[in-house]
GUVEX-291774 format. One line per field, with one value per residue (C-alpha): x, y, z; residue in one letter. Coordinates in nm, 4 decimals, decimal comma. Each point is the difference from the previous one (the first is absolute). Layout:
X: [X:...]
Y: [Y:...]
Z: [Z:...]
resn: [A:...]
***
This chain:
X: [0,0000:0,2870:0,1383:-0,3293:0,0073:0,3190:-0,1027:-0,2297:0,1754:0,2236:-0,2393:-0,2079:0,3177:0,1576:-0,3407:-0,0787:0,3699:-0,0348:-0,2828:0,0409:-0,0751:-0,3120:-0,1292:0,0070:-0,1608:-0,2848:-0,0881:-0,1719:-0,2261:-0,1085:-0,0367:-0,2440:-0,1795:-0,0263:-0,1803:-0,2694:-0,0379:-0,0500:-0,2642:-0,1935:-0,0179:-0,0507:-0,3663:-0,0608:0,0506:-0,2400:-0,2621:-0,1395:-0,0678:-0,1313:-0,2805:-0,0920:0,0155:-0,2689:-0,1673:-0,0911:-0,0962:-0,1835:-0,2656:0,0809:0,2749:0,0390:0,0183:0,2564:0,1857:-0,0577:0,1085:0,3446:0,1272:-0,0907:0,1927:0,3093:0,0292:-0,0180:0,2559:0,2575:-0,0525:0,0773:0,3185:0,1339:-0,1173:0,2223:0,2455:0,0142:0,0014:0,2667:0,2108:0,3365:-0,0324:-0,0233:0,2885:0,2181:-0,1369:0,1144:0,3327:0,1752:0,2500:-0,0032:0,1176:0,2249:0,1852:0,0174:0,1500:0,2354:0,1308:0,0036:0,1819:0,2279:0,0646:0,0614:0,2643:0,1413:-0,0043:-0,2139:0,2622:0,0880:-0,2269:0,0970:-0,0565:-0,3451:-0,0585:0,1190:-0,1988:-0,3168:0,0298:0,0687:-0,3390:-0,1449:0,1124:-0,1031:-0,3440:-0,2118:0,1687:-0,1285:-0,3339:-0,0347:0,0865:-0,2185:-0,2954:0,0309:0,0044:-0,2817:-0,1930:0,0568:-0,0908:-0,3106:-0,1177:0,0336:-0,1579:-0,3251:-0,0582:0,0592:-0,2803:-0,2147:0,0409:-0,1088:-0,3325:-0,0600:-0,0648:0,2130:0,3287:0,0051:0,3051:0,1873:-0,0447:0,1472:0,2762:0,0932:-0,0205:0,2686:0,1703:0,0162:0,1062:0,2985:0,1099:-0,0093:0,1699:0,2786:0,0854:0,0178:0,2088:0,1854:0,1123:0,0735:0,1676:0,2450:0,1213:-0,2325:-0,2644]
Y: [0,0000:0,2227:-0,0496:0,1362:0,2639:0,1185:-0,0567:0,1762:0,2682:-0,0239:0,0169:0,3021:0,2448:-0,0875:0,0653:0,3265:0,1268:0,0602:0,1777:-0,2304:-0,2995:0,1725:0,1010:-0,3742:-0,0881:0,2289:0,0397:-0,3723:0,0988:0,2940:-0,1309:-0,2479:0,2330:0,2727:-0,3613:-0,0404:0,4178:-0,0424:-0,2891:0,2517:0,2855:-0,1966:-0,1007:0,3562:0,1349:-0,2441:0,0899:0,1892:-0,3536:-0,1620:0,2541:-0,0066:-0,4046:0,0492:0,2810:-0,1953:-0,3152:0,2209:0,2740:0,2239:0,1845:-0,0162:-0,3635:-0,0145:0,2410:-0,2262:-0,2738:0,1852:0,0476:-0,3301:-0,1431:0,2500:-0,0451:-0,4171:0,0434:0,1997:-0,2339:-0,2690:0,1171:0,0598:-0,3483:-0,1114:0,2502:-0,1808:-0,3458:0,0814:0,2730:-0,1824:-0,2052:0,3181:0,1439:-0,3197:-0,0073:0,3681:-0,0050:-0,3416:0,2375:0,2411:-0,2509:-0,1453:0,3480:0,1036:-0,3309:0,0504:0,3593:-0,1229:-0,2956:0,1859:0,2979:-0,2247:-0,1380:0,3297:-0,0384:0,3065:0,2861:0,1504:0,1635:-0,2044:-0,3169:0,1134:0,0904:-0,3275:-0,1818:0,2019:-0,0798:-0,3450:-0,0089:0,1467:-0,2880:-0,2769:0,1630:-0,1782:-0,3673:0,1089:0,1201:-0,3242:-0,2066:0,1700:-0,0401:-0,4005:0,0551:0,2306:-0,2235:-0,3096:0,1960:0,0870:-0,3157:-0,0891:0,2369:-0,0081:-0,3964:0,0949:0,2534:-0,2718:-0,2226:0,1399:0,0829:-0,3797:-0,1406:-0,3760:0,1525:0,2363:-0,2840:0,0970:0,4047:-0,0068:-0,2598:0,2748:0,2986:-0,1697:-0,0530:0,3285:0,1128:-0,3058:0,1272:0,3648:-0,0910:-0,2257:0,3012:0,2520:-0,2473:-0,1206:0,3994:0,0092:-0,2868:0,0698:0,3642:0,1826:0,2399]
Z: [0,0000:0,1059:-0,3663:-0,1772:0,2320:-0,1295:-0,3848:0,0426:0,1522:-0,2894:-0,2380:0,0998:0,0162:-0,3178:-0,1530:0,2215:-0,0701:-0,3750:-0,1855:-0,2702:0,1971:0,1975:-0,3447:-0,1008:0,3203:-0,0225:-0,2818:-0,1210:0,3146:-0,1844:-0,3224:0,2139:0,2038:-0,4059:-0,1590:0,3034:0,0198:-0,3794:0,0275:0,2234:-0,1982:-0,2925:0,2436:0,0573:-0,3528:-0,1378:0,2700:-0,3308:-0,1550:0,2586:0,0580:-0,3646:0,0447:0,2746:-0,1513:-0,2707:0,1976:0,2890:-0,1038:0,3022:-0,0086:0,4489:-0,0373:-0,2593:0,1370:0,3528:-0,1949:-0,1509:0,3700:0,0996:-0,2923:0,0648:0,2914:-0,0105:-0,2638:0,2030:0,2903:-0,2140:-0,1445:0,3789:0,0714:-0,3022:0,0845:0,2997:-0,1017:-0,3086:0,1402:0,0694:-0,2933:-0,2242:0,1942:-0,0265:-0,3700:-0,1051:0,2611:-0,1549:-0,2184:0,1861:0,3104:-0,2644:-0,0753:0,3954:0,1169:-0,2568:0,1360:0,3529:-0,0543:-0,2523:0,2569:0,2568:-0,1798:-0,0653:-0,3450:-0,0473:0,1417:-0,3178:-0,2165:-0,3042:0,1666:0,0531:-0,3590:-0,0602:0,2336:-0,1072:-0,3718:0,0641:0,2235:-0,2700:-0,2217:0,2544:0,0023:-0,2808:0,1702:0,3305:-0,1086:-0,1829:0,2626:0,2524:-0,2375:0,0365:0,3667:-0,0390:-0,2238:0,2307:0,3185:-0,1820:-0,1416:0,4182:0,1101:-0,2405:0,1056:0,3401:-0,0801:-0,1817:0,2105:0,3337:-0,2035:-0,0121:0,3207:-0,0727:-0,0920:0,3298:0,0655:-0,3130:-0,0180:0,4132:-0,1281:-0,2770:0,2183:0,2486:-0,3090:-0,1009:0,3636:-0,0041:-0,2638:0,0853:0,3360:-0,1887:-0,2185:0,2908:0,2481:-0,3028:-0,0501:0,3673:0,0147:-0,2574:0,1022:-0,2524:0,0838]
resn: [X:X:X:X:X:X:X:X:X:X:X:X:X:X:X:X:X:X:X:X:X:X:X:X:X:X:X:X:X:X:X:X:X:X:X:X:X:X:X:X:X:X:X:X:X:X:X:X:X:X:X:X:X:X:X:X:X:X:X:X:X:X:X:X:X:X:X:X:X:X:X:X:X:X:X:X:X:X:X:X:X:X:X:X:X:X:X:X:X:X:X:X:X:X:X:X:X:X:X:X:X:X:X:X:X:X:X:X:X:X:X:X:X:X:X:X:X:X:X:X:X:X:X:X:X:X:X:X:X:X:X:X:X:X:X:X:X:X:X:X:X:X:X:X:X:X:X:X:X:X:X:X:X:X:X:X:X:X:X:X:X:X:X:X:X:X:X:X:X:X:X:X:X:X:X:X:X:X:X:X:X:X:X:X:X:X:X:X:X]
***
């Protein structure tokens, strides 16, 4: 315990000691957070539509426009419940290169190999260049992660495999827990 302590120590102040590194950090939570803020106005803006919907459906305008608040508002509430449910999949979704690019500047500056300002143009074109491999590679991980995670949806909507959705949830947390005391384990944060 004493060891994760201390990666983790590690690992917050080489990210909270460069600007670079805090940008990488934050800003997948932001794209996040910009794609749920953009679901919800997307809701309000067509407010418009929905009251013609029920305008045409309902022959007083007081019940339609009833009807448009109702339906706004059970639309909002629904994208915080998925905002809820999907949140830190989205976030592990849109941060994968970024986490790829900011493990690569900690581990290089703690190396030392980024003192000199030509070694970091050198290490920042060569990120550049590793990008498309690391984007692709994330995608299968992404891809696999999802196809879990949908029949662990599915199947906790069908009452027999309640057995198989739990097994593949304490999959997914194994294997979360594996990769973080694997990191820890190893010296890398």
């Amino acid at each position: 315990m004493n060891l994760i302590l201390k990666s983790l120590k590690l690992s917050l102040s080489a990210i909270f000691n460069d600007p670079v590194n805090i940008v990488l950090a934050i800003v997948p939570t932001l794209i996040s957070l910009s794609l749920y803020i953009l679901g919800i106005i997307l809701i309000f803006s067509h407010s418009d539509t929905f009251f013609s919907f029920f305008r045409n459906n309902i022959h007083t305008s007081e019940a339609a426009g009833l009807f448009t608040k109702m339906l706004t508002v059970f639309l909002v509430i629904f994208i915080f419940f998925i905002m809820n449910w999907t949140f830190v999949l989205v976030v592990g979704l849109v941060s994968s290169p970024f986490n790829s690019l900011l493990s690569h500047r900690i581990e290089q500056k703690m190396v030392s190999k980024m003192t000199m300002d030509e070694n970091q143009k050198h290490a920042m074109i060569k990120m550049r260049g590793t990008l498309f491999e690391t984007l692709k590679n994330e995608l299968k991980k992404i891809i696999f992660l999802g196809l879990i995670t949908l029949l662990i949806f599915v199947f906790n909507f069908l009452p027999f495999f309640y057995l198989i959705g739990v097994s593949l949830v304490s999959l997914l947390l194994a294997v979360q827990f594996w990769n973080i005391h694997g990191l820890v384990i190893n010296g890398h944060s």
